[in-house]
Biopython code that builds the backbone (N, CA, C, O; Angstrom):
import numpy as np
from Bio.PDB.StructureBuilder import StructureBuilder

atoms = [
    (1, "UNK", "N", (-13.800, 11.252, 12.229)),
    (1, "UNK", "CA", (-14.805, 12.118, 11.665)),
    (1, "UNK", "C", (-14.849, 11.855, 10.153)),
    (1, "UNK", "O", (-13.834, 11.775, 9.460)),
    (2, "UNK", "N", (-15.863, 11.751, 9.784)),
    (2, "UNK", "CA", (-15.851, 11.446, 7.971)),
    (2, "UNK", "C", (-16.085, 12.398, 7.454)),
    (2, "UNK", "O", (-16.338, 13.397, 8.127)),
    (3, "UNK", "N", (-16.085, 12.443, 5.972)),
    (3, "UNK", "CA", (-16.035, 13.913, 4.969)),
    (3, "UNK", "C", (-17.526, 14.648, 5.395)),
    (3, "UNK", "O", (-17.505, 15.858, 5.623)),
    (4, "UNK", "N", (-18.529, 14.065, 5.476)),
    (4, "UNK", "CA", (-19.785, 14.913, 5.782)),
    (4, "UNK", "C", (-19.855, 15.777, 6.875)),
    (4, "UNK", "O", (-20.134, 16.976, 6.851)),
    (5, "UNK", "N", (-19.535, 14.966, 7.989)),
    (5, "UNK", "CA", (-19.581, 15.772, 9.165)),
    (5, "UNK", "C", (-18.286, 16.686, 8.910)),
    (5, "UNK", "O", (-18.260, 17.849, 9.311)),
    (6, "UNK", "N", (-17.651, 16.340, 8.503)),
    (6, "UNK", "CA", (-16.271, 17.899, 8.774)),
    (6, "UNK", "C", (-16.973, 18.691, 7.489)),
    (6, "UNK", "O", (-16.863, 19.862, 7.850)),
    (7, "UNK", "N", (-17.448, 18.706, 6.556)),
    (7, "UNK", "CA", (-18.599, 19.511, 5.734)),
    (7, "UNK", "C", (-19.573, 20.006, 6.688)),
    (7, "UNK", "O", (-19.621, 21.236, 6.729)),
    (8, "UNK", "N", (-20.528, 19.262, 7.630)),
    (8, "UNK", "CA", (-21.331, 19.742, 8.264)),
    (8, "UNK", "C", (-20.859, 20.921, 9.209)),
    (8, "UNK", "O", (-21.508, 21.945, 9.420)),
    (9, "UNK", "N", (-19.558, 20.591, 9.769)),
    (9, "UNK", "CA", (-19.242, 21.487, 10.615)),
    (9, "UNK", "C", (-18.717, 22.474, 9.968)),
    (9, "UNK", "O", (-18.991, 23.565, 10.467)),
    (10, "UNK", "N", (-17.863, 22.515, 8.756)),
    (10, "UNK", "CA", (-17.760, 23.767, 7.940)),
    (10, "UNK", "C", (-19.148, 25.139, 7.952)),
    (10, "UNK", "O", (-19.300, 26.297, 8.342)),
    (11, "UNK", "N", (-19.671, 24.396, 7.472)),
    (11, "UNK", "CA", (-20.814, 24.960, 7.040)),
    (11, "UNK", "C", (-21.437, 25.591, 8.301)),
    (11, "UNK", "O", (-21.670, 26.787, 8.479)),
    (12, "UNK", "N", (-21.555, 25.059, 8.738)),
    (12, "UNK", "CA", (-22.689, 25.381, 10.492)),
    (12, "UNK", "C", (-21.541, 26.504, 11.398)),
    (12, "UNK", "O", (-21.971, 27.276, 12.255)),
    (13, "UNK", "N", (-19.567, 26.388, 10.904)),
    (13, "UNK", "CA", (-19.037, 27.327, 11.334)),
    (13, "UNK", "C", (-19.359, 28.774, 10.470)),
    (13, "UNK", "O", (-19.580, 29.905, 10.902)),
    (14, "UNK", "N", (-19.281, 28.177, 8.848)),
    (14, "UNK", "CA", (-19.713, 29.633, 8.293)),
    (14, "UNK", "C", (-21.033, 30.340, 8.531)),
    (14, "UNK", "O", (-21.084, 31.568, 8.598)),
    (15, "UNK", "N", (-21.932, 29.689, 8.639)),
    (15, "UNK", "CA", (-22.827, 30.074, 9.093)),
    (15, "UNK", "C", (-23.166, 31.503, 10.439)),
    (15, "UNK", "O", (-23.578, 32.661, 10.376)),
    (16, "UNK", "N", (-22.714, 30.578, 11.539)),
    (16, "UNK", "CA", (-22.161, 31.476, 12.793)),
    (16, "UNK", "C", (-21.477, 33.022, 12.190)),
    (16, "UNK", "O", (-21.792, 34.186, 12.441)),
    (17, "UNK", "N", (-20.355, 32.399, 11.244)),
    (17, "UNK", "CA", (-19.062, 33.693, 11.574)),
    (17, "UNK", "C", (-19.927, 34.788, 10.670)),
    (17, "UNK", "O", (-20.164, 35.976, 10.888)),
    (18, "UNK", "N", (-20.251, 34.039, 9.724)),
    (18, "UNK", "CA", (-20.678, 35.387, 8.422)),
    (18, "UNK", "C", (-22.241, 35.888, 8.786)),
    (18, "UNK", "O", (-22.387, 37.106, 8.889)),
    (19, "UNK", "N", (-23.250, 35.155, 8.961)),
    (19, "UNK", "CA", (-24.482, 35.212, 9.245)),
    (19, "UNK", "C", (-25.089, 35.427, 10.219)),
    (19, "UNK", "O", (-26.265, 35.743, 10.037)),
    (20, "UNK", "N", (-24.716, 35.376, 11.283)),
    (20, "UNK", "CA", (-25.485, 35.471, 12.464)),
    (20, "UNK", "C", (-25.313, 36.461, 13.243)),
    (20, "UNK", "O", (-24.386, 36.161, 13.995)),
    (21, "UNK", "N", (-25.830, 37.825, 13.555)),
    (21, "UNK", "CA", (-25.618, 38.955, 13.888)),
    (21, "UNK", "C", (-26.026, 39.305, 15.474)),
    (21, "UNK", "O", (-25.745, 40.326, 16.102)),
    (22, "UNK", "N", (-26.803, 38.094, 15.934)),
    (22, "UNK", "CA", (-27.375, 38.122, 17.381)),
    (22, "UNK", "C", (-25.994, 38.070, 18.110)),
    (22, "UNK", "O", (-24.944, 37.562, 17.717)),
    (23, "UNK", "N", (-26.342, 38.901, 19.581)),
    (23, "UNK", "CA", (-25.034, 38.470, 20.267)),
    (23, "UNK", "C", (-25.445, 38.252, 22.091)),
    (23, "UNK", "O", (-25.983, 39.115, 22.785)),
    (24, "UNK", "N", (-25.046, 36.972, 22.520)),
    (24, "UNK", "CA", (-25.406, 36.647, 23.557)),
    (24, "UNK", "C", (-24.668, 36.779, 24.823)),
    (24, "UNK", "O", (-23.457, 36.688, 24.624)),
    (25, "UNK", "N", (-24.893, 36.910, 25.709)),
    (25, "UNK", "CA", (-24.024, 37.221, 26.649)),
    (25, "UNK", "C", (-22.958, 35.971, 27.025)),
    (25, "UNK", "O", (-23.208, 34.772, 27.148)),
    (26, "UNK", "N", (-21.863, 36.583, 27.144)),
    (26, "UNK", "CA", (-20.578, 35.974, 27.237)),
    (26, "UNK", "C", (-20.051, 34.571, 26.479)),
    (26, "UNK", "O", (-19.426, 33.586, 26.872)),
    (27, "UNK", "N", (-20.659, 35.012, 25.105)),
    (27, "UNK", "CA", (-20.560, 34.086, 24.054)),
    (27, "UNK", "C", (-20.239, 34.965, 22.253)),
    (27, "UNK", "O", (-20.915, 35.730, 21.565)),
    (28, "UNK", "N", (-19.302, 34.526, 22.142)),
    (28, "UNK", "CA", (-18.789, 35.297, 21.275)),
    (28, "UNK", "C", (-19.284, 34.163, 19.527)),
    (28, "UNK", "O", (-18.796, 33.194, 18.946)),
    (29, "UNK", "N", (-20.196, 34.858, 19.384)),
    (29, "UNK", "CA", (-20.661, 33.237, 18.404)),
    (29, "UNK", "C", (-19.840, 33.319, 16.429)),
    (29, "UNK", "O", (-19.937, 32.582, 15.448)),
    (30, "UNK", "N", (-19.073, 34.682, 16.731)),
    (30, "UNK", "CA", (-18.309, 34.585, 15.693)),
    (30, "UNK", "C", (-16.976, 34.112, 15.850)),
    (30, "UNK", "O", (-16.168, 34.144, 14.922)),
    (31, "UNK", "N", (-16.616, 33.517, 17.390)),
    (31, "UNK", "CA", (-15.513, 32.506, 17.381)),
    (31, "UNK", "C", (-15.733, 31.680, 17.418)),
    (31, "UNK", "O", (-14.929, 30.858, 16.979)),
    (32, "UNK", "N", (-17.138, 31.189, 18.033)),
    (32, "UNK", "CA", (-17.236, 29.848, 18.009)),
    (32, "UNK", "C", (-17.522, 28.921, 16.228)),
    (32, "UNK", "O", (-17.371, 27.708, 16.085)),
    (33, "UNK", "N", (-17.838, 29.652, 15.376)),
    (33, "UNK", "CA", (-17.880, 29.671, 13.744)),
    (33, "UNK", "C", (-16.345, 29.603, 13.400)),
    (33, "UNK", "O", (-15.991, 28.764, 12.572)),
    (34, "UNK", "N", (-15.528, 30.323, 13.905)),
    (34, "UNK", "CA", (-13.979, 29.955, 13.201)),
    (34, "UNK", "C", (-14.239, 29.093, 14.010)),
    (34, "UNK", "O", (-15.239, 28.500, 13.605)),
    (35, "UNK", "N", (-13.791, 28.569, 15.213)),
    (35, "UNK", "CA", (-13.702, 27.370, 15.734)),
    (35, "UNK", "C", (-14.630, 26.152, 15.453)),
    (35, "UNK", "O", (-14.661, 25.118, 16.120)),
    (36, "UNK", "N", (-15.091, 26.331, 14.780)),
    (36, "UNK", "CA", (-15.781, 25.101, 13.986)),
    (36, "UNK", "C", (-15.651, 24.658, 12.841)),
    (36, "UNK", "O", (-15.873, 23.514, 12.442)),
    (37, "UNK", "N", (-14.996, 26.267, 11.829)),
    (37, "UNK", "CA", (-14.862, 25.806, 10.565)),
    (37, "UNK", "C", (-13.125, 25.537, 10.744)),
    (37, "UNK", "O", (-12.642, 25.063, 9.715)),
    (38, "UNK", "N", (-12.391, 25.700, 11.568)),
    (38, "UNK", "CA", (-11.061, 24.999, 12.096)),
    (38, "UNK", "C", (-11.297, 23.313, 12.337)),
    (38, "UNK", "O", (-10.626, 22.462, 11.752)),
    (39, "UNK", "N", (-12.288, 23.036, 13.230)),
    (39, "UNK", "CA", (-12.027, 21.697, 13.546)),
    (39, "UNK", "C", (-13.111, 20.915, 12.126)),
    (39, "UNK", "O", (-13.008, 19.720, 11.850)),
    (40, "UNK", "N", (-13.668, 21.458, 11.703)),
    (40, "UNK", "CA", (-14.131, 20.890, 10.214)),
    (40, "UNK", "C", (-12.970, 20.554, 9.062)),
    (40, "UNK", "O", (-12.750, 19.508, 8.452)),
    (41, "UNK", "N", (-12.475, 21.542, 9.021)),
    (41, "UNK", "CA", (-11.532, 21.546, 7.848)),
    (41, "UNK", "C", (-10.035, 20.533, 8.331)),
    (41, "UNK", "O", (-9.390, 19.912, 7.486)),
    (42, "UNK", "N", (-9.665, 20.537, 9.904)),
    (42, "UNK", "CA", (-8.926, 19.443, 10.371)),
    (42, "UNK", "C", (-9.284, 18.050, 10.219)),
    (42, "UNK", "O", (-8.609, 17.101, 9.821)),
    (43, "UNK", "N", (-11.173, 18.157, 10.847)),
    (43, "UNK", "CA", (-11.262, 16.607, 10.440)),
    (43, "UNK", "C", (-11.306, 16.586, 9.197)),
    (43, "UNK", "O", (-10.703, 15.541, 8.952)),
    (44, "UNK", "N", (-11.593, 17.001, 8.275)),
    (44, "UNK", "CA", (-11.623, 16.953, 6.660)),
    (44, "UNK", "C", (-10.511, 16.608, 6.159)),
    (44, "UNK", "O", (-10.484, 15.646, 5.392)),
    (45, "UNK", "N", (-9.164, 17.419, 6.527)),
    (45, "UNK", "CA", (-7.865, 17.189, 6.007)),
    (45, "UNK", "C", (-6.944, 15.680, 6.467)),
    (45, "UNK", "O", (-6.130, 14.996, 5.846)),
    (46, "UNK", "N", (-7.375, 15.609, 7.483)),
    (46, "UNK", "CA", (-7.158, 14.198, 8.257)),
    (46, "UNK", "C", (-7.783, 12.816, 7.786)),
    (46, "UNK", "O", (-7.134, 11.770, 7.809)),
    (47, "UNK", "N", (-9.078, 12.902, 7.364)),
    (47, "UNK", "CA", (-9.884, 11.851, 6.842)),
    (47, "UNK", "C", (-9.799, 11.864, 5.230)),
    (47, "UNK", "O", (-10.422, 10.996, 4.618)),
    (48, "UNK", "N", (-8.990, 12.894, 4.477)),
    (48, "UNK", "CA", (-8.532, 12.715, 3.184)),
    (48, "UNK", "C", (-6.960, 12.269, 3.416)),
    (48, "UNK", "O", (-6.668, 11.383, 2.614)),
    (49, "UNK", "N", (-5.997, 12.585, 4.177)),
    (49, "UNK", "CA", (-4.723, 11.989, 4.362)),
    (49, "UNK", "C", (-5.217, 10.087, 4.736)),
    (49, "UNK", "O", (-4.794, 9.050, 4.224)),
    (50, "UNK", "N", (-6.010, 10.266, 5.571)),
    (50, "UNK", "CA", (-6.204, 8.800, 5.618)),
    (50, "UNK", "C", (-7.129, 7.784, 4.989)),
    (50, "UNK", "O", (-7.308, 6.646, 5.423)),
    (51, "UNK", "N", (-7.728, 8.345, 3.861)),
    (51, "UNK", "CA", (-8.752, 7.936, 3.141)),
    (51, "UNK", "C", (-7.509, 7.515, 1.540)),
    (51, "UNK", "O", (-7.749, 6.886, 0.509)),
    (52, "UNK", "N", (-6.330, 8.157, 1.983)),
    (52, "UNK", "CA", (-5.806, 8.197, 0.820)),
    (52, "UNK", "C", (-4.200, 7.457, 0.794)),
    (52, "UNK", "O", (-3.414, 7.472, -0.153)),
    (53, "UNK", "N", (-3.993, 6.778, 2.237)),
    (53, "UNK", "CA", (-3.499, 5.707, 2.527)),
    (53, "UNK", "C", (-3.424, 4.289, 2.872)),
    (53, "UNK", "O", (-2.529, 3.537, 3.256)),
    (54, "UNK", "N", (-4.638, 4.184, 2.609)),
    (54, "UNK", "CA", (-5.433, 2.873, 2.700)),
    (54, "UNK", "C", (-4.962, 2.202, 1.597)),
    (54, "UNK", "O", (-4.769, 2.742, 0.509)),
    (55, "UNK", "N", (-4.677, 0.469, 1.962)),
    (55, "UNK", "CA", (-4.096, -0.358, 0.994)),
    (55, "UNK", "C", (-5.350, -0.821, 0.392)),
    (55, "UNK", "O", (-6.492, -0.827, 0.853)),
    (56, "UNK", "N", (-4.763, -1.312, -1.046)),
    (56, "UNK", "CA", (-5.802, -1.811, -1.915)),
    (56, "UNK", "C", (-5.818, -3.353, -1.912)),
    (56, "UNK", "O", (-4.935, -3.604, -2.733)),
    (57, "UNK", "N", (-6.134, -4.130, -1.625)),
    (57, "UNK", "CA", (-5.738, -5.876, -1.507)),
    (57, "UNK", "C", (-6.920, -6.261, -2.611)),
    (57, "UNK", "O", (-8.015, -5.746, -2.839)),
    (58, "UNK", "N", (-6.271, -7.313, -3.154)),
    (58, "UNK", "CA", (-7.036, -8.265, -3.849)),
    (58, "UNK", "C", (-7.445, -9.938, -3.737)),
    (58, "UNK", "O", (-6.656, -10.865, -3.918)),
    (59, "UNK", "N", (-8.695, -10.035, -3.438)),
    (59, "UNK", "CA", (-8.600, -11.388, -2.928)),
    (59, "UNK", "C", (-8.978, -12.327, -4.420)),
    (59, "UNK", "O", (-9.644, -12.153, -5.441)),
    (60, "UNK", "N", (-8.291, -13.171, -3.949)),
    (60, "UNK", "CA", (-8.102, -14.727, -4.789)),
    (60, "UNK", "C", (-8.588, -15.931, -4.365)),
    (60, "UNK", "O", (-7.954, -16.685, -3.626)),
    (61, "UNK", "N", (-9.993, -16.215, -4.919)),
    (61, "UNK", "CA", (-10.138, -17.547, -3.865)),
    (61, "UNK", "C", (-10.104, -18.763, -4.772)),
    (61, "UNK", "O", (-10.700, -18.745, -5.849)),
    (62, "UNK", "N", (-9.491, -19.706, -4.401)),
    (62, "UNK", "CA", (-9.123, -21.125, -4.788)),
    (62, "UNK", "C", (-9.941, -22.053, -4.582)),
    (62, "UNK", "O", (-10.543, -22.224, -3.523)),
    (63, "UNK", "N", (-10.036, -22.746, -5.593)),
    (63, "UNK", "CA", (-10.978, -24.187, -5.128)),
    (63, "UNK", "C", (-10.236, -25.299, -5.619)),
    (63, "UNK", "O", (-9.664, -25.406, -6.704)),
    (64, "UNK", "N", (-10.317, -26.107, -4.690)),
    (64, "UNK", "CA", (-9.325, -27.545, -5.087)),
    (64, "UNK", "C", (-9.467, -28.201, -6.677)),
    (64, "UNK", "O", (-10.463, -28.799, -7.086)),
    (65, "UNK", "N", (-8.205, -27.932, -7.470)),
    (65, "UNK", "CA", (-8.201, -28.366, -8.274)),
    (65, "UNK", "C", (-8.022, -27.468, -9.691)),
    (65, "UNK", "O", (-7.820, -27.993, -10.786)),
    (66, "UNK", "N", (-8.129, -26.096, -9.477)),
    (66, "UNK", "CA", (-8.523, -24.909, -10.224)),
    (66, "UNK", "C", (-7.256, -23.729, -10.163)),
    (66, "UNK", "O", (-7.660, -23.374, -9.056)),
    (67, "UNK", "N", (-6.419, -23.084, -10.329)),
    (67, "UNK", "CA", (-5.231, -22.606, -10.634)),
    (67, "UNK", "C", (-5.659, -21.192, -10.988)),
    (67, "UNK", "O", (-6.307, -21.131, -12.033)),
    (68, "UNK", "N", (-5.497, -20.306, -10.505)),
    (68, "UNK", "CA", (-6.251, -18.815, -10.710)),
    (68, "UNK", "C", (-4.409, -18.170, -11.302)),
    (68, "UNK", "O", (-3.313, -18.243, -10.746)),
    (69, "UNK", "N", (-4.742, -17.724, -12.313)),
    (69, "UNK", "CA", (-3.287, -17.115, -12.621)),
    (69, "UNK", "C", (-3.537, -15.394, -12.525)),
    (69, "UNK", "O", (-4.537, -14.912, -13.058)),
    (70, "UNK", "N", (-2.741, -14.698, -11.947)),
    (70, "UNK", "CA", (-2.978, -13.625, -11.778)),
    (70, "UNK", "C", (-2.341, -12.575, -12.943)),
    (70, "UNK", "O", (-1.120, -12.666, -13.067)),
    (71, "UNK", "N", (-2.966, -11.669, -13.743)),
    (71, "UNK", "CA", (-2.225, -11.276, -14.604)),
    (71, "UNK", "C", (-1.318, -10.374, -14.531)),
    (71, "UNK", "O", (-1.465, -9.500, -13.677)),
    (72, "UNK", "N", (0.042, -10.343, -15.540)),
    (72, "UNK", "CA", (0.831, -9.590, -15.138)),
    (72, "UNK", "C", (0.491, -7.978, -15.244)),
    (72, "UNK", "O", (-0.480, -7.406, -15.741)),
    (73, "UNK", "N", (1.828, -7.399, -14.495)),
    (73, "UNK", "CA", (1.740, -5.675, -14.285)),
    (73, "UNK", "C", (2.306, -5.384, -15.134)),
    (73, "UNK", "O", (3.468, -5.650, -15.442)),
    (74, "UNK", "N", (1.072, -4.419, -15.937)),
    (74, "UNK", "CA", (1.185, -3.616, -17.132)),
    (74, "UNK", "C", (2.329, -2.827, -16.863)),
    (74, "UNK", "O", (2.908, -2.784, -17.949)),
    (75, "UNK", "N", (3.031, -2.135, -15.988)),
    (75, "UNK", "CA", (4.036, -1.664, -16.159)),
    (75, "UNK", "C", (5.510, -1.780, -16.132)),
    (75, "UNK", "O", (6.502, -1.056, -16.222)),
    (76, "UNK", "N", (5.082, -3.486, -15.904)),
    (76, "UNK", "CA", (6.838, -3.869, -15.870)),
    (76, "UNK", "C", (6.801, -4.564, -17.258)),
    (76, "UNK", "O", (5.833, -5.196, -17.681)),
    (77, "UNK", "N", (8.158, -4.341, -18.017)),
    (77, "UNK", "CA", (8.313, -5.276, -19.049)),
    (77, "UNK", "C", (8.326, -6.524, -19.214)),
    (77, "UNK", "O", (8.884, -7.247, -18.388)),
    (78, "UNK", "N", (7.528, -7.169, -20.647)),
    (78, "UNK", "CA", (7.520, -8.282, -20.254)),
    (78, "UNK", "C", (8.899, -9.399, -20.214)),
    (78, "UNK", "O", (9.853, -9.247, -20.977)),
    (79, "UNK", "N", (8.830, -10.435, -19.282)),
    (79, "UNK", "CA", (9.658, -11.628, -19.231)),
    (79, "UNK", "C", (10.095, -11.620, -20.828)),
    (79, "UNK", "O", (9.452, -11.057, -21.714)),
    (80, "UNK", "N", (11.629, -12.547, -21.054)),
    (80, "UNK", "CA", (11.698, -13.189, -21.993)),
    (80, "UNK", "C", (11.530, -14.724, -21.795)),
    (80, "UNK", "O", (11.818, -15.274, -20.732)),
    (81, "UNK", "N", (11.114, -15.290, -22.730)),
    (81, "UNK", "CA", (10.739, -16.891, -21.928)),
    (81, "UNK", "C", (11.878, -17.745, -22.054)),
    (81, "UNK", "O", (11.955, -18.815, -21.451)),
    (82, "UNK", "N", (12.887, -17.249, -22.921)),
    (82, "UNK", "CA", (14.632, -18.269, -23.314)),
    (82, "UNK", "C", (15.156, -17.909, -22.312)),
    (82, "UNK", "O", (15.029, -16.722, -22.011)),
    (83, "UNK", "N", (15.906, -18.774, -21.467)),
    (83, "UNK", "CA", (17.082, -17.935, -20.167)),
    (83, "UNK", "C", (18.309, -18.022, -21.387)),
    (83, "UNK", "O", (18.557, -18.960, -22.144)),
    (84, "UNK", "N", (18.875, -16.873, -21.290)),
    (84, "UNK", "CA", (20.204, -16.616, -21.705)),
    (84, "UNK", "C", (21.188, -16.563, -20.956)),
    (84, "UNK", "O", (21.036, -15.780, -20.018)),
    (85, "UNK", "N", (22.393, -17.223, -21.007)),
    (85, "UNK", "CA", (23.171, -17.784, -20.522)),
    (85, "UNK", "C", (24.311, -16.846, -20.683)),
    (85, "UNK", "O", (25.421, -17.142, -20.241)),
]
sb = StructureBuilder()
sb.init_structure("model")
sb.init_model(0)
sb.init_chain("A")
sb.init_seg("    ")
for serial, (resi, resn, name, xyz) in enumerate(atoms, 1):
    if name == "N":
        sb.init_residue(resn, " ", resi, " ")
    sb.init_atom(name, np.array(xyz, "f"), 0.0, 1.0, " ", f" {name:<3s}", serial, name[0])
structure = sb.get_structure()
């Protein structure tokens, strides 16, 4: 489920629970509104846990003859270039 639709279903549950005052036979339509803004806010919380474990890759493409140097990480210190013995 992606962020819209678990928004859509938020919304369309609040809707039901707070707004809608009709009542139909053997349908309780202010549970079916928590039960929507439940499975909204699950897929929501689920598709941000996994929206937010996704690896970042970087591609490098080579052409014969051409040497792509990748630059170093700002957060490690830099090399010294003398080996000390």
């Amino acid at each position: 489920m992606r962020i819209g639709a678990s928004l859509f279903l938020i919304a369309l549950g609040a809707i039901l629970k707070y707004a809608v005052t009709k009542h139909f036979n053997n349908v309780d339509v202010q549970t079916v509104g928590v039960i929507l803004m439940i499975v909204g806010l699950v897929g929501l919380l689920l598709e941000l846990f996994l929206w937010s474990n996704r690896r970042r890759t970087t591609v490098v493409t080579r052409q014969p003859g051409v040497t792509y140097v990748q630059p170093a990480d700002p957060y490690l210190p830099p090399s010294d270039p003398i080996d000390r013995i």
